[in-house]
Every structure is written in structure tokens, then in C-alpha cells.
C-alpha positions as CSV (number, residue, x, y, z in Angstrom):
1,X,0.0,0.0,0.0
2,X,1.8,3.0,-1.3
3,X,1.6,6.7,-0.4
4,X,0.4,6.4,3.1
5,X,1.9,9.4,5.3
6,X,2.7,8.9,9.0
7,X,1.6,11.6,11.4
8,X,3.5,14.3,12.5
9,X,5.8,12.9,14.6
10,X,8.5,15.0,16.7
11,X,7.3,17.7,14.2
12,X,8.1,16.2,10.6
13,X,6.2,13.8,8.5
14,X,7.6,11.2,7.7
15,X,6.9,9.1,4.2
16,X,5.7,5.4,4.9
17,X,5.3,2.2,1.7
18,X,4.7,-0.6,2.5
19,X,3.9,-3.6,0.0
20,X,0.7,-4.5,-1.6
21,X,-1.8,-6.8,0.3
22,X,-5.2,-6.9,1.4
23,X,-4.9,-6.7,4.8
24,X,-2.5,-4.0,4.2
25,X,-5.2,-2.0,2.1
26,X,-6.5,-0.9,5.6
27,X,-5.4,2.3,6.5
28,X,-3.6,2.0,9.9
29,X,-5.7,4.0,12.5
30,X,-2.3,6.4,12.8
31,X,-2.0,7.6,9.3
32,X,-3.7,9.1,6.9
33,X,-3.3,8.8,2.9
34,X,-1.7,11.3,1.5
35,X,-4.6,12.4,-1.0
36,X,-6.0,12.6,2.5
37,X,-3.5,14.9,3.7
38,X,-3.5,17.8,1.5
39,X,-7.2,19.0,1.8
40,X,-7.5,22.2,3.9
41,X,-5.2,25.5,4.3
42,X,-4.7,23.9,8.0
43,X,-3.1,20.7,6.7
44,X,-0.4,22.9,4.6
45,X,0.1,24.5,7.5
46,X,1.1,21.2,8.9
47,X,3.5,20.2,6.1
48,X,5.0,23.4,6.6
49,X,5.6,23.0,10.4
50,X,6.9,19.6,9.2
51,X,8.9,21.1,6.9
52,X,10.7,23.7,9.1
53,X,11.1,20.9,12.0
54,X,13.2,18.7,9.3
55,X,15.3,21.6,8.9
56,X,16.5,21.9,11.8
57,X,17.2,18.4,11.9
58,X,19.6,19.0,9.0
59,X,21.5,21.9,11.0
60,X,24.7,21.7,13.5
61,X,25.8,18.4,14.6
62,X,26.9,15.8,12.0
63,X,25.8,18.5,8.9
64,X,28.7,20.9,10.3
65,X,30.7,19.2,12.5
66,X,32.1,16.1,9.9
67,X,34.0,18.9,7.3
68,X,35.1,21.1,9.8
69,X,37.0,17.9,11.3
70,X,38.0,17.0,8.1
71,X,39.8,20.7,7.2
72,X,43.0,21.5,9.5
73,X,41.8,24.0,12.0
74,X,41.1,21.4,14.7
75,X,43.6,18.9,16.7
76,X,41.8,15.0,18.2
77,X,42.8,14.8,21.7
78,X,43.8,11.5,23.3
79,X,40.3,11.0,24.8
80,X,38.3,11.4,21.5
81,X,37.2,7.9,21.6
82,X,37.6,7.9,17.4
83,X,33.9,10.0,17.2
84,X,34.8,11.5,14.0
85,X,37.7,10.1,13.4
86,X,38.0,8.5,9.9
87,X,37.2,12.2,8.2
88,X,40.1,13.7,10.8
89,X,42.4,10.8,9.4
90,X,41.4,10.9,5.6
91,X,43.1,8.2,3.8
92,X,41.9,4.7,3.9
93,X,40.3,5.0,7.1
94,X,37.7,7.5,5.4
95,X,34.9,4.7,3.5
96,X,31.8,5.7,1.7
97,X,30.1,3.8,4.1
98,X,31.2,6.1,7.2
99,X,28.3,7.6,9.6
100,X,29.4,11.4,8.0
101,X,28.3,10.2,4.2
102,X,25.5,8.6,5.3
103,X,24.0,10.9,7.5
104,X,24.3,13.9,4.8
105,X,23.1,12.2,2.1
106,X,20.3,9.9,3.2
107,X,19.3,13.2,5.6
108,X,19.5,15.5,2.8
109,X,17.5,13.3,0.3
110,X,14.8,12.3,2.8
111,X,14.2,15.9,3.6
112,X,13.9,16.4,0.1
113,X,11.3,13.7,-0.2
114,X,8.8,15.3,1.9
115,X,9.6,18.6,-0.1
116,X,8.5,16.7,-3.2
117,X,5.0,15.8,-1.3
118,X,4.7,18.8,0.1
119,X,4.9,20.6,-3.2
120,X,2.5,18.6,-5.4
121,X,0.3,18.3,-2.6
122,X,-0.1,22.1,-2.4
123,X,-1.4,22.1,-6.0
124,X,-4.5,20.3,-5.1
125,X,-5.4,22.8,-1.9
126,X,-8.3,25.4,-3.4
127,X,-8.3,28.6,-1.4
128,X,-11.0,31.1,-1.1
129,X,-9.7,34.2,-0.4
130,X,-6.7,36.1,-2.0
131,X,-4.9,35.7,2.0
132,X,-5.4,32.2,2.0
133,X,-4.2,32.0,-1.6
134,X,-0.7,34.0,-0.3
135,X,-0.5,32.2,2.8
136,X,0.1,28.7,0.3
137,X,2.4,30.9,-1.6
138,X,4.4,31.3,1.4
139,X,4.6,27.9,2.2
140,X,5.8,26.7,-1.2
141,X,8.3,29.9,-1.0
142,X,9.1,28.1,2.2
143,X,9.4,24.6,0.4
144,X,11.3,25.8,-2.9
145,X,14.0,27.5,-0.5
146,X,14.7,24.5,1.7
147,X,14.8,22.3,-1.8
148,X,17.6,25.0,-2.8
149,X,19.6,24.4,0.1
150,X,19.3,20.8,0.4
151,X,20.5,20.4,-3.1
152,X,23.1,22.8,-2.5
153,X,24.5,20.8,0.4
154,X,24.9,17.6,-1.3
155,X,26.7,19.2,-4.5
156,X,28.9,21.1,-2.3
157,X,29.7,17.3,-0.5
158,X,29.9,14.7,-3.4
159,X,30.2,16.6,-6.6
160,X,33.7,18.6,-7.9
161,X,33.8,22.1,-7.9
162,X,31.3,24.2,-9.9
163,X,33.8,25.1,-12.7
164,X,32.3,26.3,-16.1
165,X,34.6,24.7,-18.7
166,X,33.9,21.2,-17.3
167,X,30.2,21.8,-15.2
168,X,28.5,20.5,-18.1
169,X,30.6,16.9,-17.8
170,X,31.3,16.9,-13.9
171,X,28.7,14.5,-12.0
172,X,26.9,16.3,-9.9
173,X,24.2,14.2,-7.5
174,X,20.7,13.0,-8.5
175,X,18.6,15.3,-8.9
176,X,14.7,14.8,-8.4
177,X,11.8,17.2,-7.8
178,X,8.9,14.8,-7.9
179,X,8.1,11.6,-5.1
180,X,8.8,8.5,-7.2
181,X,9.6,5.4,-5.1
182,X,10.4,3.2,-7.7
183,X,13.3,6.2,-9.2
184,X,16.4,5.0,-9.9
185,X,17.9,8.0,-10.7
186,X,21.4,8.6,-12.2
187,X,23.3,11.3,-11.5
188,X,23.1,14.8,-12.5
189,X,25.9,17.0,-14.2
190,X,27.4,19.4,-11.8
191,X,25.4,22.4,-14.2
192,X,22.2,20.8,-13.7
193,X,21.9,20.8,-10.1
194,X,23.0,24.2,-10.0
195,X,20.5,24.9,-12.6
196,X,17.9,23.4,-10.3
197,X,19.4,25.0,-7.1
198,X,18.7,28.5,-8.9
199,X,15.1,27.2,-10.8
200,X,14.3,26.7,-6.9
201,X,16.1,30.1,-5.6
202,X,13.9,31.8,-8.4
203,X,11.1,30.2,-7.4
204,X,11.4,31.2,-4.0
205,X,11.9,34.5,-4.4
206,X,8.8,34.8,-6.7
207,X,6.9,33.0,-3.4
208,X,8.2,34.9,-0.7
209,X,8.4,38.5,-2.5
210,X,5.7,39.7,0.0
211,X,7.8,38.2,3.5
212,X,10.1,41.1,4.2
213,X,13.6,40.0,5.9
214,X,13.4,40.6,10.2
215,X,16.5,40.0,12.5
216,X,16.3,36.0,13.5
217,X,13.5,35.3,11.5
218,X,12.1,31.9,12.1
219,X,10.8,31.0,9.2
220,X,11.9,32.0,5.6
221,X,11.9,35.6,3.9
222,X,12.8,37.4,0.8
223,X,16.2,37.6,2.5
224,X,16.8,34.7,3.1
225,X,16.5,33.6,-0.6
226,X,18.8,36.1,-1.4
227,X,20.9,35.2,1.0
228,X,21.2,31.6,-0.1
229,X,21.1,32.6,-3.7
230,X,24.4,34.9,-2.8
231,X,25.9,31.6,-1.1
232,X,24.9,29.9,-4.5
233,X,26.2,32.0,-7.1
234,X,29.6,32.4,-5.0
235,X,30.0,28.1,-5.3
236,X,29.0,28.9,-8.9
237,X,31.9,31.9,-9.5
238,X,28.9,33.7,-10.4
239,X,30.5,37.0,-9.0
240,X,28.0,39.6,-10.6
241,X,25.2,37.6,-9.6
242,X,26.7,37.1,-5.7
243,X,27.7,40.7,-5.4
244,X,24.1,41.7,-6.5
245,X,22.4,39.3,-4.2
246,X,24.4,39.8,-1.1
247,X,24.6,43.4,-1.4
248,X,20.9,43.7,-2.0
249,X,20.6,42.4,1.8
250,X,23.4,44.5,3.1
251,X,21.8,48.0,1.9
252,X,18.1,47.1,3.3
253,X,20.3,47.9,7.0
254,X,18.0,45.7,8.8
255,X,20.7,43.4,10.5
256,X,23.5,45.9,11.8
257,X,26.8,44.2,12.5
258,X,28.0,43.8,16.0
259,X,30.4,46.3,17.1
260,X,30.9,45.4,21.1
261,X,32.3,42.4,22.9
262,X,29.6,41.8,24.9
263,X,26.8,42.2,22.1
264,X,28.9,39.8,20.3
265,X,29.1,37.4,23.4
266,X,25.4,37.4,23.4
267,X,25.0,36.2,19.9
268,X,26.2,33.3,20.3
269,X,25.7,33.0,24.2
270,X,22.1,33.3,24.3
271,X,20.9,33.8,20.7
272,X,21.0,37.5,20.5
273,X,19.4,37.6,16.5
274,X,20.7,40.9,15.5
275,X,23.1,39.9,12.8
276,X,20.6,36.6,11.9
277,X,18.5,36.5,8.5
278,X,17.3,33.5,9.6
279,X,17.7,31.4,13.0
280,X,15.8,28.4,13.2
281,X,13.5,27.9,16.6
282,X,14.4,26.2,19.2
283,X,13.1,24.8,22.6
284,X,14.3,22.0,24.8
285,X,11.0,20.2,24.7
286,X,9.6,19.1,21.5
287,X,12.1,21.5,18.9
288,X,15.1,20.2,20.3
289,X,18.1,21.1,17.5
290,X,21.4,19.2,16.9
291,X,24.4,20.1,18.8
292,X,27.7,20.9,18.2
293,X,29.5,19.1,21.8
294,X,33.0,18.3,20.2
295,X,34.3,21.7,21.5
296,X,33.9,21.4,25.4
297,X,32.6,18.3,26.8
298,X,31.9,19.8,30.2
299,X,32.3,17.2,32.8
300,X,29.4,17.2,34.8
301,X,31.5,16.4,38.4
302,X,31.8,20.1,39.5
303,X,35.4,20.1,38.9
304,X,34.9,23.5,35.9
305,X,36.9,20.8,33.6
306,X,36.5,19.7,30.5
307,X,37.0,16.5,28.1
308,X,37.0,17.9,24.7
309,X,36.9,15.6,21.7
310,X,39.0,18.1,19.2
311,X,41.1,21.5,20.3
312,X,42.1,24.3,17.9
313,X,45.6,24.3,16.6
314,X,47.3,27.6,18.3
315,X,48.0,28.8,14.6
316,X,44.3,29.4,14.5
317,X,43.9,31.0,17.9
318,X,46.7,33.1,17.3
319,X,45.1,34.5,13.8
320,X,42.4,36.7,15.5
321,X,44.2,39.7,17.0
322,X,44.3,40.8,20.6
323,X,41.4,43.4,19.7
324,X,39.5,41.4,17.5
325,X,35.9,41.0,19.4
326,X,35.4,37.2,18.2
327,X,38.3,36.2,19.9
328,X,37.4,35.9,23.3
329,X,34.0,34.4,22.2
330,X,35.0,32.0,19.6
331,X,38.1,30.6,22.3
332,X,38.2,30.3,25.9
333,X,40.8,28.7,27.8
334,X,39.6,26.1,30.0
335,X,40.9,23.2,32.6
336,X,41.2,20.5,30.5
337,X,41.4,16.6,31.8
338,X,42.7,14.1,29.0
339,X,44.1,11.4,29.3
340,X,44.8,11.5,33.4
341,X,46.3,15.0,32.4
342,X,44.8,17.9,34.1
343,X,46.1,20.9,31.9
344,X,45.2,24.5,32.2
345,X,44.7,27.3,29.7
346,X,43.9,25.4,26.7
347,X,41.8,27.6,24.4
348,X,38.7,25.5,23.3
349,X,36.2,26.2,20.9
350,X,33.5,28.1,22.3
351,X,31.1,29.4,19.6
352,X,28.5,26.7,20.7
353,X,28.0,26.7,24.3
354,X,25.1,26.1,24.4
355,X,21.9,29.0,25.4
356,X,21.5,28.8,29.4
357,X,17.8,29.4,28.8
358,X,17.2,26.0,27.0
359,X,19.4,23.5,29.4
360,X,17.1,21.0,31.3
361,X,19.7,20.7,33.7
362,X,22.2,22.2,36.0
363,X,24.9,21.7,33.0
364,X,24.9,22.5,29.7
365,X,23.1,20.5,27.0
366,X,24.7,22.6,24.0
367,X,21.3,23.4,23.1
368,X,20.7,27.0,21.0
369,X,19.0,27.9,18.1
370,X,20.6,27.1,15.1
371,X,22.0,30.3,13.2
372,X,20.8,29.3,8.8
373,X,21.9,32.4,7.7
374,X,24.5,35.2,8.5
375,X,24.9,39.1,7.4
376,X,28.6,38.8,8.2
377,X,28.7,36.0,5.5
378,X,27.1,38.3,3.1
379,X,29.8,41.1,3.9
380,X,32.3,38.4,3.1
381,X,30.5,36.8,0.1
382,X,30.2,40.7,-1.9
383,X,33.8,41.2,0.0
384,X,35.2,38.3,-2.7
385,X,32.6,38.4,-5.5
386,X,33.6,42.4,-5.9
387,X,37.4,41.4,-5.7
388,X,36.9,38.5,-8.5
389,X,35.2,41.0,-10.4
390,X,38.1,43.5,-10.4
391,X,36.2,45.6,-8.3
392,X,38.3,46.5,-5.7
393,X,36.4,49.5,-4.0
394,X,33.4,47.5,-3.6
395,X,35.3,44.8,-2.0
396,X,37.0,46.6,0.5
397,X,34.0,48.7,1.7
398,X,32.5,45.3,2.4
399,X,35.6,43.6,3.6
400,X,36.1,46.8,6.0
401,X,32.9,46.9,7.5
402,X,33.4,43.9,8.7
403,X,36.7,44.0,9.8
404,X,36.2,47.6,12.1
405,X,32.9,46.6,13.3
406,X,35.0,43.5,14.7
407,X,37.5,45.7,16.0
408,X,40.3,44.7,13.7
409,X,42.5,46.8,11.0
410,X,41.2,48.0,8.2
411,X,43.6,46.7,4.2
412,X,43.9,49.3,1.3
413,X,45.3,46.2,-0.3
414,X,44.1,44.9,-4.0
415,X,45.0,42.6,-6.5
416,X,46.2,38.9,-5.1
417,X,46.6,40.4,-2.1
418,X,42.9,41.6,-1.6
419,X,42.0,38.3,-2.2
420,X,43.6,36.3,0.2
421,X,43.0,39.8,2.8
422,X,39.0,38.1,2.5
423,X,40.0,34.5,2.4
424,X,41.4,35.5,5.9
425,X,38.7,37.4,7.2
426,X,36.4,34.5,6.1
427,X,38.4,32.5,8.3
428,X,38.0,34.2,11.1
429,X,34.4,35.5,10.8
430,X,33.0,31.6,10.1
431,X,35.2,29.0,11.6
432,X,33.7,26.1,13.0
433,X,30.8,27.0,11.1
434,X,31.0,24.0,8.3
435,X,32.5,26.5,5.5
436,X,36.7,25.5,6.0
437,X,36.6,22.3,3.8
438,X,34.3,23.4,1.2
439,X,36.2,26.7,0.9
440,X,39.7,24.9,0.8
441,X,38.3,22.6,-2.2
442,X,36.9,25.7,-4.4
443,X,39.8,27.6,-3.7
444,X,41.8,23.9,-4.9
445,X,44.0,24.8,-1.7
446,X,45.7,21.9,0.2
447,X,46.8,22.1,3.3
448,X,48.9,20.8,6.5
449,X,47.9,20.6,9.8
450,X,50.8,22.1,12.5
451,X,51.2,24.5,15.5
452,X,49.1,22.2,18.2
453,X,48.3,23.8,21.1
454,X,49.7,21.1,23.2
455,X,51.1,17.6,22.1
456,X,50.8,16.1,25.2
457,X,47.4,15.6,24.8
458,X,46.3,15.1,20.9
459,X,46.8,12.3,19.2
460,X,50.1,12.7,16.9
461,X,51.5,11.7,13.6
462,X,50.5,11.8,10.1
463,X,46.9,10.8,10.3
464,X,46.6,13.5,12.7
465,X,48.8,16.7,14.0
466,X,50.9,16.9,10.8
467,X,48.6,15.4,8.2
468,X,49.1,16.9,4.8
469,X,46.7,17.2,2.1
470,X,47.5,17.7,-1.5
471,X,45.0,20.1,-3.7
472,X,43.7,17.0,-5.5
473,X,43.0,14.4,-2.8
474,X,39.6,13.1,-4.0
475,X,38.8,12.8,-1.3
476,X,37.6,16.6,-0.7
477,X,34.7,14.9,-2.9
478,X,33.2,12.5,-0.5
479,X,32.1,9.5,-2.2
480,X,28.5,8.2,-2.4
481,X,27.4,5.4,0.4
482,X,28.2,2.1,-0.2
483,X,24.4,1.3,0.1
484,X,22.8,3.6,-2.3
485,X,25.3,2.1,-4.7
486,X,24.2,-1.4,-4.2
487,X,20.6,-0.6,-4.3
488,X,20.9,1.7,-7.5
489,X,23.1,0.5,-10.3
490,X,22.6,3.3,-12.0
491,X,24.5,5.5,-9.5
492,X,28.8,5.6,-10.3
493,X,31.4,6.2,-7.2
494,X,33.6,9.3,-7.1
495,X,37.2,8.4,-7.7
496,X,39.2,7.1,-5.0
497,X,36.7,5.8,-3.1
């Protein structure tokens, strides 16, 4: 019995087949069909709440944590029990069967799935007033956008490069926009996904021209299109189309950058939303989000030590400045215990620790509301678009914006040395944040890990504290799962895996 839907459970709905028999023709008394489902503004309403709780299902945790072990800002302590360890290692220790791959695509591709639904469902809802009508527009605005950036993820992941002499050639990832349980799909050129990412973007925008942009919006806006389309077109080297999108956002003024330590402290303390086009809710209860616990691990003895799983490297804690306003929030030294060591002032990652107004207990729980879109990224996206472009007034206005209201020295620089000015200010503005790996593999930069903080307590050697990655390692492409290829022939690996 196909195209049954489950009910809304822990705030997403979920797809359910199950094979033909008569028993089975019976609709189970917790489900509904889906023709069932899509009846009433109410019931859109419902895919949309669905829609929004997947999302943030697909934010933080594994979706950010996995390439920014992979990249060569962050060191495995002795203690970290191998929990992302095969991406830290690369190499043969890295399979396409490993938790990281799986969890991105099969979590990317589900929540795509209900997307699907969602959309063609929507078609077959008849409203009766011209608010209704643009209250469904909004939701398939809302549906469009997440498509966009579901798509975008996995190219970014398992495809090359967008590169426009070979894009046409390059596999890019299935691509589907229509629920089909019996699709075997093949995949899709790296152009076509983009093309679809941006058919999606456009659609979007058309959908959610009417839902002005407000600081930590919940839900989707005009903005945040943009903003995603500006994150697009910058994967794409579209540089005219990024500037245009990302300034577009910038000029409206309505998400100020933070100028002050302790404003700054607050955004990512306790959610402050000043800077946020978009910030997913979150509650402790029944929106609880992923969390990003790899930085700290708090031990819960009373002790004020901690048990990280990864530390920075000092060369990255020493790449802020003494002034620079993210320091002291993205790094705090802490008493760490690793190993039987007890070691003080060891700078750990603290952008995530967690919002004191969400913990269920008298110790963090990492919870906070995950952060889907940033201004500062925007700065930094027209920053490099207007620098590719030979622009180099327009990227330093947006570069140094960014830079003072951070409290750091202003560049007069241009040329190759404008560009790698923003390659360091994106850096510092958006580590930890998932962007490291995927911005080393555009830029076809390798790299080698060096400067630990400590070597007493990391693990050492060249899997680990002095790994070194060539430009070319395919394995910047991850590799499809091992599963998918099983069960679809017409799916073919990446190279080297």
C-alpha cells in the first residue's frame, strides 16, 4: 500500500510504503493517505511546520561538525574515543560507508522527499480568499527555499567544484523534484543541479516577495533567498550575480553588525538575532536542535573541567588579534582533563556553548538555536565576488565593514593580495561553522595541519597533528554510500573511493 503518510511525529512527517496486500489495504488507524493529507489551508500548514522541524534536523551536529573535522583548524585529543575520526584521518580510514556520508546524504534526500509531497500536494489545496491564496504561496516559497539548500549541500559534498569549462561533464548528484519510489535515478551534471538549485532560488523568491527580511526570522523571507542565492552564485563563480544578491541584503540595513564584545558574546551565548537572517526555533521540549559538543565536553563532576573531543591548533587561535571581538568568544581557555592530564589554559572552541535558557539541567546541553543564515557572511561573500570581479572599491567597503565593526585593522590592499586579505577574514568570521573544507576545495588549496596547542594531549603523527593534504585528494569529494550504490546500479562512485 503506497503513499500512506505517518503523522506528525516530533514535528516532521515522515513518508511510509509498505507492500501490496489486502490486509494492508487498511489504513492504519495512525495515518492518513496522503490524497488525505492535503485538503485544507490547516493541513499545509502542517506540512509546513513539518517542513521547518526537518530543517532543523539538517543543522549543526553531523551537517557541520564532519568537514570542519576534516579541514585542518582542529587537533583530536587523546580522549576522543575515534567519534569522527575516519574524516580527521582521511586516507583509507575514510569509506563511503562512514556515519558522516551517510548521514548527509540519506538526511538530505529524505528531507527532500517530503519537499517533493509537500509541493504537489499544495497544488490540489483550493483557497477562497486572496490571503489564503498567499499564505500557500508562502509555504511553497518556504518549500522551494529549503529544496535550494538541500541540493546545494549535497553538490557542495559529493560533486567537484562548480567550474564552467567542465560543469556541463562533472557529475553532480541526483537530482529529483517529484516523489517516485520506484526512481532509480542517475546522477546529474554538476550544471544541472545548479541549474535546479537556482530554478528553486527563483522560485522562491517569486513565493516569498511579500515576507520582508526581520532580525532572527524563524521562518523563511525574501532575505533569506537572497541570502542563499548569494551563497549559490559564490559556489557557482557567479561573482555579478553574488555581489548583486548579497549586497541587495546589506543595503536594506535591517541586521546591523555587532560592534561590542559583549553584544557579540550574546549572539552566540544566548541567541541574540541581530546579525541573523534567519535562526531556526528552538526549545528543549519538542524543537530540540542538533548540537555541536565536540568543543567542550563539560564534565558534569563540579570540577569546571573539560574533556574535549577536538582542540584548535594555536596557529588558528593566534590568527584573531588581541582586539578582535570574536576572539574571546569564539576561544576560551579552559581546565582541561585528557588522558589523566589535568592541563590549564587550553583555548577551546566556544562558539556553541550552548543557550542557558534551554538547558534541562544544572549543566549545559549545548542546546541554541541554530543560526541558517548570517549578514557577516554576506559582507564576506560581496567582499570576494567584488574582488573577482576587479572591483576592488566595492570589496574593501564590504571587507572593512566587517573588519572595524569587529574591532580589527582595516587593508587598502588589491589585487592577489585583496583576495587572500578576505580569504582571511572569512576564516576568522565563520570558523567552525561547516564552510573550512568546502572553501579549501573551491579555492583547490591543500593544506597541512601544524602549530598544536599542546602535544601532550592530541593524538600525533601523520593521520593526525601533521597530516598533509594535496589540492587533488579526491577525497575533498566525498564519495557516495556504499548502500545507495548497491541498491541503484545506475548511481557511479567518485574516484578514490
Amino acid at each position: 500500500m503506497k503513499n500512506i503518510i505517518r503523522g506528525l511525529v516530533a514535528g516532521a512527517i515522515a513518508i511510509a510504503v509498505f507492500p501490496s496486500c489486502k490486509k494492508l489495504d487498511l489504513t492504519p488507524y495512525n495515518q492518513i493517505k496522503v490524497t488525505e493529507s492535503f485538503q485544507t489551508l490547516k493541513d499545509a500548514q502542517s506540512w509546513d511546520a513539518g517542513l521547518y522541524g526537518i530543517l532543523r534536523g539538517r543543522v549543526y551536529g553531523s551537517y557541520m561538525i564532519s568537514q570542519d573535522v576534516q579541514a585542518d583548524q582542529l587537533n583530536a585529543s587523546l580522549d576522543y574515543g575515534n567519534r569522527n575520526g575516519s574524516p580527521h584521518r582521511w586516507g583509507d580510514s575514510f569509506l563511503a560507508d562512514d556515519g558522516a556520508i551517510t548521514t548527509a546524504w540519506g538526511g538530505y534526500y529524505y528531507a527532500i522527499t517530503d519537499v517533493n509531497v509537500a509541493l504537489a500536494g499544495f497544488d490540489n489545496i483550493a483557497t477562497t480568499s486572496s490571503t489564503d491564496a498567499a499564505t500557500l504561496n508562502k509555504y511553497r516559497g518556504d518549500a522551494y527555499l529549503a529544496r535550494a539548500y538541500y541540493y546545494l549541500n549535497l553538490v557542495i559534498r559529493f560533486a567537484k567544484p562548480y567550474e564552467s569549462a567542465t560543469a556541463s561533464t562533472d557529475l553532480g548528484v541526483p537530482v529529483l523534484t517529484k516523489y517516485d519510489i520506484d526512481a532509480m535515478p542517475s546522477r546529474a551534471t554538476v550544471k544541472q543541479v545548479y541549474d535546479q538549485i537556482i530554478s528553486d532560488i527563483n522560485n522562491a523568491k517569486t513565493f516569498l516577495a511579500n515576507t520582508a527580511g526581520a532580525q532572527g526570522s524563524r521562518t523563511f523571507t525574501i532575505d533569506a533567498a537572497l541570502a542563499l542565492e548569494a551563497r549559490t552564485r559564490l559556489y557557482m563563480q557567479d561573482w555579478a550575480g553574488a555581489y548583486t544578491a548579497a549586497n541587495t541584503v546589506i543595503t536594506r540595513t535591517t541586521y546591523p553588525l555587532y560592534n561590542t564584545a559583549a553584544n557579540f558574546q550574546a549572539y552566540w551565548g544566548t541567541d541574540a538575532k541581530q546579525e541573523d537572517i534567519v535562526q531556526l526555533n528552538a526549545n528543549n521540549t519538542t524543537e530540540v536542535p542538533n548540537v555541536n559538543n565536540i568543543y567542550l565536553g563539560l564534565l558534569t563532576n563540579g570540577s569546571n573541567t573539560f574533556a574535549p573531543d577536538f582542540i584548535p591548533s594555536k596557529w588558528v587561535v593566534d590568527f584573531y588579534s588581541s582586539t578582535d571581538i570574536r576572539k574571546p568568544v569564539y576561544f576560551d581557555p579552559k581546565t582541561v582533563v585528557i588522558s589523566g592530564q589535568t592541563v590549564k589554559g587550553i583555548y577551546l572552541v566556544n562558539k556553541y556553548p550552548g543557550n542557558i535558557s534551554l538547558f534541562t539541567g544544572t549543566y549545559t546541553n549545548y542546546y541554541q538555536a541554530p543560526k541558517l543564515f548570517r549578514v557577516a557572511e554576506l559582507y564576506l561573500i560581496a567582499a570576494e565576488a567584488a574582488a573577482k570581479s576587479g572591483n576592488a572599491g566595492n570589496a574593501l567597503t564590504a571587507l572593512n565593514a566587517l573588519k572595524t565593526a569587529r574591532g580589527v585593522a582595516t587593508v587598502s590592499s588589491s589585487g592577489t593580495t585583496l583576495i587572500q586579505d578576505i580569504k582571511d577574514e572569512r576564516f576568522r568570521e565563520l570558523a567552525f561553522e561547516g564552510f573550512r573544507l568546502f572553501d579549501l576545495k573551491r579555492y583547490h588549496e591543500g593544506f597541512t595541519r601544524h602549530d598544536p596547542q599542546n602535544t601532550s594531549i592530541i593524538q600525533r603523527g601523520t593521520s593526525y597533528d601533521v597530516l598533509a593534504i594535496p589540492a587533488d585528494d579526491n577525497k575533498f569529494t566525498w564519495g557516495l554510500p556504499t548502500n545507495d550504490l548497491i541498491i541503484n546500479t545506475n548511481l557511479k562512485q567518485n574516484p578514490g573511493w
